[in-house]
N, C-alpha and C positions, 0 to 999 in steps of 0.2 A: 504493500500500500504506500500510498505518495505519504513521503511524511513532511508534512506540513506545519511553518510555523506560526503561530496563530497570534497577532498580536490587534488586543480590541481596542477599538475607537472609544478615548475617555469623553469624546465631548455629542454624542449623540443627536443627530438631527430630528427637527419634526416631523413627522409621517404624515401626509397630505391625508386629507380629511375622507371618511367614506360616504361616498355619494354624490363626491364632488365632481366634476370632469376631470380626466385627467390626460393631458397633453402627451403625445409618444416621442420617449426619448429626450425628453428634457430635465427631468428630475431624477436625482442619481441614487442609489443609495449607502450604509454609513462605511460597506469595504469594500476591497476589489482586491483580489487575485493576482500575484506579481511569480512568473522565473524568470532566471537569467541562461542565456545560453553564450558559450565561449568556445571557439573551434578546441577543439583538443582536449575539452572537459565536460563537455555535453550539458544538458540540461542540468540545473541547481540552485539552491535555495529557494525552496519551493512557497510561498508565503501569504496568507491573509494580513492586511492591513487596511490602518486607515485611509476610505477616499480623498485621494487630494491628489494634489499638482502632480507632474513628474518633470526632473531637470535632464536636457537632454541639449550636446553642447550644438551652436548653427549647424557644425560640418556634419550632424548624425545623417548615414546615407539615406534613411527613409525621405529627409525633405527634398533629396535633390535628384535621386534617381526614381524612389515609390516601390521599393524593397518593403511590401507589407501583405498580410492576409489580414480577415478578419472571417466569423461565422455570425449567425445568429439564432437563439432559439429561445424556449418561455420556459418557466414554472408557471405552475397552475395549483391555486387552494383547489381541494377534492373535499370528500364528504369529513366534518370531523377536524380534523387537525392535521390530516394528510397532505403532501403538497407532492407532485409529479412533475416530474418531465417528461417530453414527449421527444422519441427514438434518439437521445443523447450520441449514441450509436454512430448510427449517421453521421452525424455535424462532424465525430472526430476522425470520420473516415473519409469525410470529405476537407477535412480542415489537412491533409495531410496529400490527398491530391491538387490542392492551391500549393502546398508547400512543395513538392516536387515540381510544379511547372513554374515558380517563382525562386528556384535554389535556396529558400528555407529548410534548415534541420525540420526533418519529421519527429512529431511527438510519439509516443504512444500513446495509444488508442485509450488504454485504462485509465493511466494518468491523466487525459484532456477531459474523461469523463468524472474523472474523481475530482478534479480540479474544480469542474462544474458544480460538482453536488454538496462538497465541503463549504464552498461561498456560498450556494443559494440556502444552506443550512445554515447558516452565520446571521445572516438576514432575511432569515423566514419571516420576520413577523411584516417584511417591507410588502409582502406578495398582497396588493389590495383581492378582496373579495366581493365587490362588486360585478353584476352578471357583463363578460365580455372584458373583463380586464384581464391583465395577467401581471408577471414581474418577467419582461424581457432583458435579455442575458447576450450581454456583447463580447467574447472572445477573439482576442486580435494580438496579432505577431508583428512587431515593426524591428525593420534594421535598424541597428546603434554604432555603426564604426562611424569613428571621425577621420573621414577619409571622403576626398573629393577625386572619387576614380569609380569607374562603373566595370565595376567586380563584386560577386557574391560578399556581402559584410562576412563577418566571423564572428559578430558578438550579436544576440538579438533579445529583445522585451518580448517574453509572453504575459498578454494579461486579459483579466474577465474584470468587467464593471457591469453593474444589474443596475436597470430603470423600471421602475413602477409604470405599467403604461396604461390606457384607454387603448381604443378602438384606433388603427392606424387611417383611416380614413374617417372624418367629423363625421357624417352622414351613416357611421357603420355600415350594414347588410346592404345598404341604399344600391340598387347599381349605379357604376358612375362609366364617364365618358372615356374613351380610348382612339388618340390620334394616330392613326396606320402613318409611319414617318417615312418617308419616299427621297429625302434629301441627305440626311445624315446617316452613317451607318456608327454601329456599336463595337461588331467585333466580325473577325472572319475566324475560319477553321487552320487551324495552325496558330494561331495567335491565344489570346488568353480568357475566350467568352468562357470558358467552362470553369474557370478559378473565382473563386470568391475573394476579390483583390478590387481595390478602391478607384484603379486608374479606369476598370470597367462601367465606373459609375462615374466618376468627373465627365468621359466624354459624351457622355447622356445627358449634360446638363443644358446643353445649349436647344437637342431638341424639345425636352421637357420646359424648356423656359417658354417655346414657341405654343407648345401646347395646352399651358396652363394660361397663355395671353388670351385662348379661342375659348378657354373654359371646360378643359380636359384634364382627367386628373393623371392619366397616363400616356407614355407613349407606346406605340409597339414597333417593334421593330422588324426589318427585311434582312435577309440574309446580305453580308454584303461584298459580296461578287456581282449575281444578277440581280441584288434588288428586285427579287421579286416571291420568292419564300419568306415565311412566315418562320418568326426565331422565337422570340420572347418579348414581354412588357418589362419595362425600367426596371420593379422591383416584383416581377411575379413570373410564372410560367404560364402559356396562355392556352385553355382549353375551348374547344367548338361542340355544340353537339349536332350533327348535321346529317340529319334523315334516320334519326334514333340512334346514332353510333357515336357515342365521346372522339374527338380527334385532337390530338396535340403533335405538334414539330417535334422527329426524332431526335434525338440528342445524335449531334455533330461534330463536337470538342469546341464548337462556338457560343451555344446553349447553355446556361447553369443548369446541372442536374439537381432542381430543387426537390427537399425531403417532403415537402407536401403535394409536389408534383407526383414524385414514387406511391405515395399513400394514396391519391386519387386512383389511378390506374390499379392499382393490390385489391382497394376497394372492389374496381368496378371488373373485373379479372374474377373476384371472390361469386359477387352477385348478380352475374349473369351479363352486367350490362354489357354491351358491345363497345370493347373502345380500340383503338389505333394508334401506334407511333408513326408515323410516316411525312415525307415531303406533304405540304399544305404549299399553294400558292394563295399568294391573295385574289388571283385571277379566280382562284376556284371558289374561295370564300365568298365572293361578290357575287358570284351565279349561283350558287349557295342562297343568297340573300335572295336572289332577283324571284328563283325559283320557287319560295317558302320554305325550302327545305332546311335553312339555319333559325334551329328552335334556339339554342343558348351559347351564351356567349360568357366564361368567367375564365377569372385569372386565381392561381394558387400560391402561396407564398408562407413562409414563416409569420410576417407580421400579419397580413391579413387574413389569415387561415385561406378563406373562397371571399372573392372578389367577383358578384356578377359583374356583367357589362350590359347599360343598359343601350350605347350608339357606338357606334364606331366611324370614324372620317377618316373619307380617303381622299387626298385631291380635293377636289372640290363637292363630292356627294357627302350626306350625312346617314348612315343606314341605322334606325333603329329595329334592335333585336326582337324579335315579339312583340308582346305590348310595354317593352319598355321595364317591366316589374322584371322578381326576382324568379329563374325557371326553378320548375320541379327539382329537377336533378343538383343543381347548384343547393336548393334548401337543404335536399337528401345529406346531400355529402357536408356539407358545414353541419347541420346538427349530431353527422356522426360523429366527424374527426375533432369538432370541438366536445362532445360529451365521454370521448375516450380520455382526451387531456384534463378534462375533469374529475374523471372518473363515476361521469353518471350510466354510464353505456360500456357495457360488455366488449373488453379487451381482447376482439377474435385473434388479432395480429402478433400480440404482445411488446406493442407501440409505448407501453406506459411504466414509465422507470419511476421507481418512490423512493423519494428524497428520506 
C-alpha cells in the first residue's frame, strides 16, 4: 500500500452551504495530494497536505513547452454515510496512456487509485449531498525541470485537488446547443487527440469562443484531414441514435476514449440496444436529420455524466433534434449511470469503488 504522509490543515475552510448553487470547479477543498518524481528515483514522498499555493521556478518546463496530463473523475455521497467512486480503474489506466504519449513516468495503477481514495477520504465531509452534485476530483502530472530545452523533464509534480461541484452545465439535464465546427480543427491521428493533456483543450478555445458568441454551449468537432467525420464535442464524446441504433465515432488515436463513453456502449451491449462504433460523416448525420431518422442526439462525459443535445448548427442550417426535449434513451442511460454512482441502482458492471 502507498504509504502516505498525512499532514492536516490547522486552519479549516467553510463548507458552502447545502442547497445553495454550486459553481463547477471553483471552490476547492481543505487538501490535495502531492508526489515527487526524479529520473533515477522514481516516484516518492507520497503526501496529503494542506491546499494552497505551489512554488515553481519561471524556467519549470510545463510553462514553456506543456509537458502535462491531467484526468478527471467524482465521488459521490451513497445511501448512509457511504461515499463511491465510479471505475477509479479506468482514469489510472488511462492516466498512464496520456503519460506514455507525453514521455511522462507511468504510475501504477494501484497507487493512482489509492492516491484517489486516501484524499477523497480526508475530505469526505466536503462531498455536498444535494441531488446532482458530486465532489469532482482533478488528478494532474506537470513537468518541473528548470531547463529551457525541449526534452522529456526528469523531475515531475503529481497531484489531486477535489472541488465540490453542481451540475457542469447551469441549465442541468436541459439539452443545450452544439456548433458542428467546419473551420478549426482539434486534433489529427498520430498526434495527441486521445491523451488527456491541456494543449488539447487550449486549441479548442478559439472555436468555442465562436460558438458561445451564437449561443452554443459546445463545439463539435470534424476529423481533421477531411473535415468531414465526426470526432468528438470540446469536453464530451458525442452519441447519435439514428433509426433505433446508438452511433458514436470509433476511436482513432485522435478521439478521447472517454470512461463514460465505454459505460454507455457496456450498457447498451448488456441490454439489447443496438449501438455502433464506426466512421459517422456529418454528410450522413444531416440526411439522418432531413430523413426523420435522427431521434437523439447526446454527449457523454465525466462532468456531465449525459449531455442531450437539443440543435445542432452546421454552416448556416440550425437542425433541431426531435422536439427539442430530453430522448428516451438519453433519460434511460443518465438515470442508470448516475444511480450506480450513487449507489441507488444495482451495480450489474461493478463500476462502483467504496471509499
Amino acid at each position: 500500500m502507498l504509504p502516505i504522509r498525512i499532514e492536516k490543515n490547522p486552519n479549516p475552510k467553510k463548507k458552502p452551504e447545502a442547497g445553495k448553487p454550486l459553481p463547477f470547479g471553483k471552490i476547492f477543498t481543505d487538501h490535495m495530494f502531492v508526489m515527487n518524481y526524479t529520473e533515477g528515483k522514481g516516484w516518492y514522498d507520497p503526501r496529503i497536505v494542506p491546499y494552497g499555493k505551489i512554488s515553481l521556478d519561471p524556467s519549470a518546463m510545463v510553462f514553456h513547452y506543456g509537458q502535462e496530463m491531467f484526468e478527471g473523475l467524482k465521488a459521490y455521497h451513497g445511501e448512509g454515510d457511504e461515499v463511491y467512486l465510479f471505475r477509479p480503474d479506468m482514469n489510472a489506466r488511462r492516466t498512464n496512456a496520456s503519460n506514455r504519449r507525453l514521455c511522462i513516468p507511468e504510475l501504477p495503477e494501484e497507487d493512482f487509485i489509492e492516491a484517489v481514495r486516501r484524499v477523497v477520504e480526508i475530505d469526505r465531509d466536503w462531498i455536498p449531498t444535494d441531488p446532482g452534485t458530486s465532489l469532482y476530483i482533478r488528478p494532474f502530472i506537470i513537468a518541473t525541470d528548470e531547463f529551457l530545452g525541449v526534452a522529456p523533464s526528469q523531475n515531475y509534480l503529481f497531484m489531486i485537488i477535489l472541488s465540490p461541484s453542481g451540475a457542469y452545465y447551469e441549465n442541468g439535464l436541459q439539452p443545450v446547443g452544439i456548433w458542428i465546427e467546419d473551420e478549426y480543427v482539434r486534433a489529427v491521428r498520430g498526434g495527441m487527440g486521445f491523451a488527456k493533456t491541456g494543449g488539447n483543450y487550449a486549441c479548442s478555445l478559439a472555436a468555442q469562443e465562436k460558438a458561445h458568441e451564437d449561443g452554443y454551449s459546445q463545439v463539435l468537432w470534424l476529423d481533421g484531414v477531411e473535415r468531414k467525420y465526426i470526432e468528438e464535442v470540446g469536453a464530451m464524446n458525442i452519441f447519435f441514435k439514428i433509426d433505433g441504433t446508438i452511433v458514436t465515432p470509433m476511436l482513432n488515436g485522435s478521439i478521447l476514449p472517454g470512461i463514460t463513453r465505454d459505460s454507455v456502449l457496456c450498457y447498451c451491449r448488456a441490454h439489447g440496444i443496438p449501438c455502433e462504433e464506426r466512421k459517422i460523416s456529418v454528410d450522413e448525420l444531416i440526411e439522418a436529420q432531413r430523413s426523420g431518422k435522427l431521434e437523439e442526439v447526446f454527449g457523454s462525459g465525466t462532468a456531465a455524466v449525459i449531455s442531450p443535445v437539443g440543435k445542432l448548427r452546421y454552416r448556416d442550417e440550425v437542425f433541431t433534434i426531435g422536439d427539442g426535449s430530453i430522448g428516451e434513451t438519453s433519460r434511460r442511460l443518465y438515470d442508470y449511470i448516475t444511480g450506480v454512482q450513487t449507489g441507488k441502482v444495482k451495480d450489474e458492471f461493478g463500476w462502483r469503488f467504496k471509499v
